[in-house]
N, C-alpha and C positions, 0 to 999 in steps of 0.2 A: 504494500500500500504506500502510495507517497504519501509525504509527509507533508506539513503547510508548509516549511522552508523552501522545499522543494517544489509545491504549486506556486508560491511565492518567485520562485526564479524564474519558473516560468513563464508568469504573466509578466516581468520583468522584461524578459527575452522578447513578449511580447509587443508588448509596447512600448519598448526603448528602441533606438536605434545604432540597429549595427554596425562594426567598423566599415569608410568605404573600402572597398574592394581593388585588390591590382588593378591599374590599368590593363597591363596585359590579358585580363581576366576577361574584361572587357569586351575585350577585343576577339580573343577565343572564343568564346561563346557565340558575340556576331559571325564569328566564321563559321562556327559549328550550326547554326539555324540555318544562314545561305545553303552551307552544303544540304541539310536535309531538305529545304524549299526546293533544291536547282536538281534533286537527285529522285530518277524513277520511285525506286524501292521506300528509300527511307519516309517521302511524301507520302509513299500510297496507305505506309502506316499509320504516320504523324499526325496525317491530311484530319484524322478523327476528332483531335481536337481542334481547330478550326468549326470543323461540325457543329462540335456541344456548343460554341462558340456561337455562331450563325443561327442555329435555333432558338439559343438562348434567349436572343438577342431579338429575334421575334417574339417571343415568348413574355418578356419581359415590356415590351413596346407594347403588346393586344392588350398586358394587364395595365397599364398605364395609362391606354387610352381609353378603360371601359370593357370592353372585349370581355369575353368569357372564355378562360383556355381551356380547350377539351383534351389536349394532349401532344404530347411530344415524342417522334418516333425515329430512333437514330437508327441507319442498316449500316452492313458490314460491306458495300459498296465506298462509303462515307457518304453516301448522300443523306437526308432528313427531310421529315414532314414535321411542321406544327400545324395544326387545326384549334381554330377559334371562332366564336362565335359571337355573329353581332351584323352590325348593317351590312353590309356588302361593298358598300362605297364610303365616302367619306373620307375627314380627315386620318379618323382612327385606322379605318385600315392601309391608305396611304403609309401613313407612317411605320406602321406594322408590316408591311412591304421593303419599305426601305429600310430597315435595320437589320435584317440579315445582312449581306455582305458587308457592309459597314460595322457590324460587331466586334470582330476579332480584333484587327487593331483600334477599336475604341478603348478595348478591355486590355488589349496591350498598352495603348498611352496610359490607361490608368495606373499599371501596375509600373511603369517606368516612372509616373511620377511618385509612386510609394516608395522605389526603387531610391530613385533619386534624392528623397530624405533618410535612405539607406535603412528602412523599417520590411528588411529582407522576409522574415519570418512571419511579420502583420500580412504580410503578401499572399504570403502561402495560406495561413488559415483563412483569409479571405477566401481562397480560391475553395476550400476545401468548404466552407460553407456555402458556397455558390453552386456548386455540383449537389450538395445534400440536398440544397431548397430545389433545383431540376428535377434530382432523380422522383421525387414526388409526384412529377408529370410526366413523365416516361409510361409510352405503352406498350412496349416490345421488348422480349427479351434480353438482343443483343445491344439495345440502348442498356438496359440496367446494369448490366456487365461491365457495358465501356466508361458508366459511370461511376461503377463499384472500383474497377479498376484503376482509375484518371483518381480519384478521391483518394483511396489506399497508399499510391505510390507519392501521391502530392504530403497527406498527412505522415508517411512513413520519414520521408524525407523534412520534414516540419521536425518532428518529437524526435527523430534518433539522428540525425548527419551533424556533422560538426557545421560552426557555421562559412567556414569556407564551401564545402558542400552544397549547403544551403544556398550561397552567391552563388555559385556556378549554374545550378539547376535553373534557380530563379529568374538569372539573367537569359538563362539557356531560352526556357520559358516566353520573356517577355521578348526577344529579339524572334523569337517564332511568331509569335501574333503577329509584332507587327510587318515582318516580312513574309508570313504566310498569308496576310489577309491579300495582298494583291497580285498573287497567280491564279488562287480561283475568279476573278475580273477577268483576266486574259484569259481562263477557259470558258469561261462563259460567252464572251463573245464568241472566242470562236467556235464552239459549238453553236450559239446561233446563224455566225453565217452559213454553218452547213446546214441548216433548217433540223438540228437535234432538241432542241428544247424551244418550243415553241408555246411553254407553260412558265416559262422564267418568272423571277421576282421581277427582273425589267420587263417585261411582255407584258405582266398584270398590270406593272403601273401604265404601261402605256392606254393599257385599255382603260385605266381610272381616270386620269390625265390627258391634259391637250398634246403632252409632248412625246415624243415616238421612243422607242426602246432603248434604241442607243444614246439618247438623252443622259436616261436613267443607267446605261452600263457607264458612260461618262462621269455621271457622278459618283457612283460607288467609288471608280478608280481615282477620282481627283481628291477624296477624302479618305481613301488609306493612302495615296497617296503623304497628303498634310498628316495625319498619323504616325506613318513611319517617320516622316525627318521630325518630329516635335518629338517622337516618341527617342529616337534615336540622338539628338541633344541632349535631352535628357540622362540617358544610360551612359552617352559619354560626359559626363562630368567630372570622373576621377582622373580623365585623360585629360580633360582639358585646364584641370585645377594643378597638374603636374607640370600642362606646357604654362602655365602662368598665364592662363587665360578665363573667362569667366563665358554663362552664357549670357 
């Protein structure tokens, strides 16, 4: 059983803010997300979190707007369905539309800005309750799993790594978002010019809206775009406080 000293250090570890991190560290880790982003294999696994990501991210927009969420269904494709209930048109599902692709690195800029106050650990259990509150609306097996599993390895790493550990994974993590959120923008277009998803979150809006699809893939990519370099300032800070620089 712990003891209070020891929940004590905890909440400590919690909410205090840990040393920054090598630059070098930094930097690794940005290298090590490009590679899984720019790489067949390692995407086709990774790509999942992105998913819970982009569901979420609807998910969390239908309840915001009113919406009634019926459910959340991640497959081992990596693709996903959220279903929600409510006007059909509107502001509400507009914007429940556009917060998919846009999710990922939103959730990345946030955790770079936790990052960047160096609250490594507040990050993680963030994230580990963010998956808990999902997995509630999950309605398929292999959703439950990839959120049992995504939560396990997040919190394993939270309570037992050192906190160098901790920074590596973390940074690992948030330099994924927000470079992973703008390669699924490049497939999606180009799966719609070959006329393969002709059900997209950009199609729908277009049918909502005056403006036509690629409007809508335009902007996804212009705001993970701004994402990634705000998010990416941000994580470089211990680099840029070493060259004597601020941002």
């Amino acid at each position: 059983m712990m003891s209070i000293d020891s929940l004590g250090e905890k909440w400590d570890t919690l909410f205090g803010a840990q040393p920054d991190p090598p630059a070098l560290l930094v930097l690794i880790t940005a290298a090590v997300a490009l590679v899984v982003v720019s790489t067949r294999l390692p995407w086709r696994i990774a790509r999942n979190a992105i998913t819970i990501a982009h569901e979420g991210g609807h998910a969390l927009v239908a309840l915001l707007t009113g919406r009634k969420l019926r459910g959340i269904r991640l497959h081992s494709d990596t693709s996903g369905l959220t279903l929600s209930a409510g006007r059909p048109t509107g502001p509400g599902m507009i914007l429940t539309l556009l917060a998919g692709y846009v999710a990922p690195p939103l959730v990345g800029l946030a955790g770079a800005w936790l990052l960047g106050g160096n609250r490594i650990t507040l990050l993680l259990w963030v994230a580990v309750a963010l998956l808990l509150a999902m997995l509630v609306m999950i309605r398929n097996a292999f959703g439950v799993v990839s959120l049992l599993v995504t939560g396990a390895l997040v919190f394993a790493v939270s309570w037992y790594a050192t906190p160098q550990v901790q920074a590596a994974f973390a940074y690992t993590g948030v330099w994924f978002l927000l470079l992973g959120g703008v390669r699924p923008v490049v497939e999606l277009q180009r799966l719609r010019s070959r006329g393969r998803m002709p059900a997209s979150d950009a199609d729908q809006l277009a049918g909502l809206t005056p403006f036509p699809a690629i409007f809508w893939v335009t902007v996804f990519a212009l705001v993970n775009l701004a994402a990634l370099v705000a998010g990416a300032l941000l994580l470089a800070g211990p680099i840029l406080t070493n060259a004597g620089l601020t941002i």
